[in-house]
N, C-alpha and C positions, 0 to 999 in steps of 0.2 A: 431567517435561519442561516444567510450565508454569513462571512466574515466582518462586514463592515457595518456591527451593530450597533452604533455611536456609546451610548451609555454603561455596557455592560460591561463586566470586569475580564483585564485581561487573560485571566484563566480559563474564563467561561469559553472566550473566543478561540483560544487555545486547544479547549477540548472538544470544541464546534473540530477545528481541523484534522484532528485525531480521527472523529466520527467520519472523517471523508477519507480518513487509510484505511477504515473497519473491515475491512473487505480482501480476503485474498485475491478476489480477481481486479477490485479496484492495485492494490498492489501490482500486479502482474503488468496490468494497461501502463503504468506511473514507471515503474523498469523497462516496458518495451521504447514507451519517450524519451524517456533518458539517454537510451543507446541511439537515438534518431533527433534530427531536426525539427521533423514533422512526420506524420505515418497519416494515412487516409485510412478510414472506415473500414475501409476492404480489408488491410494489411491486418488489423487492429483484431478482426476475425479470427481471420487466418490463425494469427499469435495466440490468439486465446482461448480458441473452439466454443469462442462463444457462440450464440443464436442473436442474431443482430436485433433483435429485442431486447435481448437481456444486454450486451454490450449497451444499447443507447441508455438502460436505465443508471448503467454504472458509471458511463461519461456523462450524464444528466448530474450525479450525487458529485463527482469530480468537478464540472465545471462550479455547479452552488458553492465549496467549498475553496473557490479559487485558485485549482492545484492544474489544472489546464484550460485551456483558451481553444479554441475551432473555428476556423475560415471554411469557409462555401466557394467553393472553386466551380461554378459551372456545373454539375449535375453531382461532386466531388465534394464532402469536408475531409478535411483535416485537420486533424490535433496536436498540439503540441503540449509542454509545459510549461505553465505561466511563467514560475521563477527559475532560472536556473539552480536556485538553492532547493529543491524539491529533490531531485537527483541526488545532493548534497544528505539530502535527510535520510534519501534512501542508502546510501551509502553508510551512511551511521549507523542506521537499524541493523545494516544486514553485519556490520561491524561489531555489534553488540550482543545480538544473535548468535553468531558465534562463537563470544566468553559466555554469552548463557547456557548454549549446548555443551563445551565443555566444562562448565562447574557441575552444569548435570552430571556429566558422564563420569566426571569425575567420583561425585556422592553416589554413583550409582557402582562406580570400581570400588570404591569404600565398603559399600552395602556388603559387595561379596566377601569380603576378606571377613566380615565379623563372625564371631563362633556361633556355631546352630545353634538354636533353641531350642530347650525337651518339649516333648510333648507329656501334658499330665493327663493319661487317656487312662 
Protein backbone atom coordinates (compact mmCIF):
# COMPACT_ATOMS: atom_id res chain seq x y z
CA UNK A 1 0.00 0.00 0.00
CA UNK A 2 2.92 2.42 0.60
CA UNK A 3 4.68 4.50 -2.15
CA UNK A 4 7.27 2.25 -3.52
CA UNK A 5 5.05 -0.10 -5.69
CA UNK A 6 7.59 -1.02 -8.50
CA UNK A 7 5.07 -1.66 -11.45
CA UNK A 8 2.09 0.53 -10.83
CA UNK A 9 1.45 3.66 -12.62
CA UNK A 10 2.58 6.86 -11.58
CA UNK A 11 -0.78 8.43 -10.77
CA UNK A 12 -1.83 5.48 -8.99
CA UNK A 13 1.23 6.28 -6.66
CA UNK A 14 0.33 9.57 -6.68
CA UNK A 15 -3.08 9.14 -5.34
CA UNK A 16 -1.76 6.51 -2.84
CA UNK A 17 -0.04 10.01 -1.36
CA UNK A 18 -3.03 12.21 -1.42
CA UNK A 19 -4.84 9.22 0.59
CA UNK A 20 -2.10 9.89 3.30
CA UNK A 21 -3.30 14.05 3.53
CA UNK A 22 -7.17 12.54 3.58
CA UNK A 23 -7.32 13.50 6.89
CA UNK A 24 -7.67 16.80 8.84
CA UNK A 25 -5.74 15.75 11.68
CA UNK A 26 -3.16 13.91 9.49
CA UNK A 27 -2.88 17.65 8.02
CA UNK A 28 -2.72 19.34 11.23
CA UNK A 29 0.35 16.53 12.55
CA UNK A 30 2.18 17.53 8.78
CA UNK A 31 1.75 21.61 9.68
CA UNK A 32 2.81 21.06 13.28
CA UNK A 33 6.38 19.26 11.48
CA UNK A 34 6.84 21.69 9.26
CA UNK A 35 7.07 24.53 11.93
CA UNK A 36 9.65 22.13 13.97
CA UNK A 37 12.66 20.02 13.32
CA UNK A 38 11.36 17.21 15.23
CA UNK A 39 8.35 17.16 17.96
CA UNK A 40 8.00 13.89 20.19
CA UNK A 41 4.70 12.10 20.91
CA UNK A 42 3.91 14.16 23.80
CA UNK A 43 4.19 17.64 21.95
CA UNK A 44 2.24 15.91 18.83
CA UNK A 45 -0.73 15.60 21.57
CA UNK A 46 -0.54 18.37 23.10
CA UNK A 47 -1.10 20.14 19.30
CA UNK A 48 -3.80 18.07 18.44
CA UNK A 49 -5.87 17.03 21.42
CA UNK A 50 -5.65 14.05 20.07
CA UNK A 51 -6.07 10.64 22.47
CA UNK A 52 -2.76 9.02 21.80
CA UNK A 53 -4.42 6.10 20.16
CA UNK A 54 -5.90 7.88 17.74
CA UNK A 55 -2.72 10.17 17.12
CA UNK A 56 -0.60 6.63 16.75
CA UNK A 57 -3.24 5.46 14.18
CA UNK A 58 -2.78 8.77 12.04
CA UNK A 59 1.31 8.71 12.40
CA UNK A 60 0.85 4.95 11.42
CA UNK A 61 -1.17 6.16 7.90
CA UNK A 62 1.74 9.08 7.60
CA UNK A 63 4.60 6.99 8.06
CA UNK A 64 3.04 3.94 5.25
CA UNK A 65 2.62 6.81 2.90
CA UNK A 66 6.32 8.14 3.45
CA UNK A 67 5.32 11.89 4.49
CA UNK A 68 7.34 11.28 8.05
CA UNK A 69 9.94 9.18 9.59
CA UNK A 70 10.29 8.55 13.71
CA UNK A 71 13.23 7.76 15.91
CA UNK A 72 13.04 6.03 19.32
CA UNK A 73 14.90 8.00 21.69
CA UNK A 74 15.09 5.93 24.97
CA UNK A 75 11.58 5.69 26.29
CA UNK A 76 10.88 8.97 23.60
CA UNK A 77 9.87 8.87 19.68
CA UNK A 78 10.04 11.48 17.61
CA UNK A 79 8.85 12.64 14.24
CA UNK A 80 9.72 14.48 11.87
CA UNK A 81 9.14 15.11 8.06
CA UNK A 82 10.65 12.68 5.56
CA UNK A 83 10.99 15.36 2.66
CA UNK A 84 11.52 18.73 3.32
CA UNK A 85 9.25 19.20 0.17
CA UNK A 86 6.05 18.10 2.35
CA UNK A 87 6.06 21.53 4.00
CA UNK A 88 6.46 22.81 0.44
CA UNK A 89 3.09 20.92 -0.49
CA UNK A 90 1.72 22.19 2.42
CA UNK A 91 2.38 25.40 1.63
CA UNK A 92 0.67 25.29 -1.81
CA UNK A 93 -2.39 23.81 -0.59
CA UNK A 94 -2.94 26.27 1.93
CA UNK A 95 -1.88 28.80 -1.07
CA UNK A 96 -4.62 27.48 -3.08
CA UNK A 97 -7.13 27.20 -0.56
CA UNK A 98 -7.22 30.60 -0.26
CA UNK A 99 -8.07 31.65 -4.16
CA UNK A 100 -10.53 28.76 -3.59
CA UNK A 101 -12.20 30.47 -0.55
CA UNK A 102 -12.15 33.68 -2.35
CA UNK A 103 -13.69 32.70 -5.78
CA UNK A 104 -16.24 31.13 -3.36
CA UNK A 105 -16.92 34.25 -1.71
CA UNK A 106 -16.72 35.87 -4.49
CA UNK A 107 -19.90 33.77 -6.40
CA UNK A 108 -21.38 33.89 -3.29
CA UNK A 109 -21.22 38.18 -3.20
CA UNK A 110 -22.51 37.61 -6.79
CA UNK A 111 -25.39 35.39 -5.62
CA UNK A 112 -26.67 38.42 -3.60
CA UNK A 113 -26.70 41.01 -6.02
CA UNK A 114 -29.09 39.05 -8.40
CA UNK A 115 -32.88 40.01 -8.60
CA UNK A 116 -35.36 37.92 -6.32
CA UNK A 117 -37.31 35.43 -7.69
CA UNK A 118 -41.48 35.38 -7.50
CA UNK A 119 -42.87 33.06 -5.87
CA UNK A 120 -45.94 31.33 -8.07
CA UNK A 121 -47.96 30.45 -4.76
Amino acid sequence: MGLDSGERPLYEIKANLFKGLAHPYRIRVLEILAGVEEAPVSDLIIETGLEASHLSQHLSVLRRYGLVVSERRANVVYYRLAFPQVADLLRVARLLLGELLQDSQRHQASALTLPAIASRR
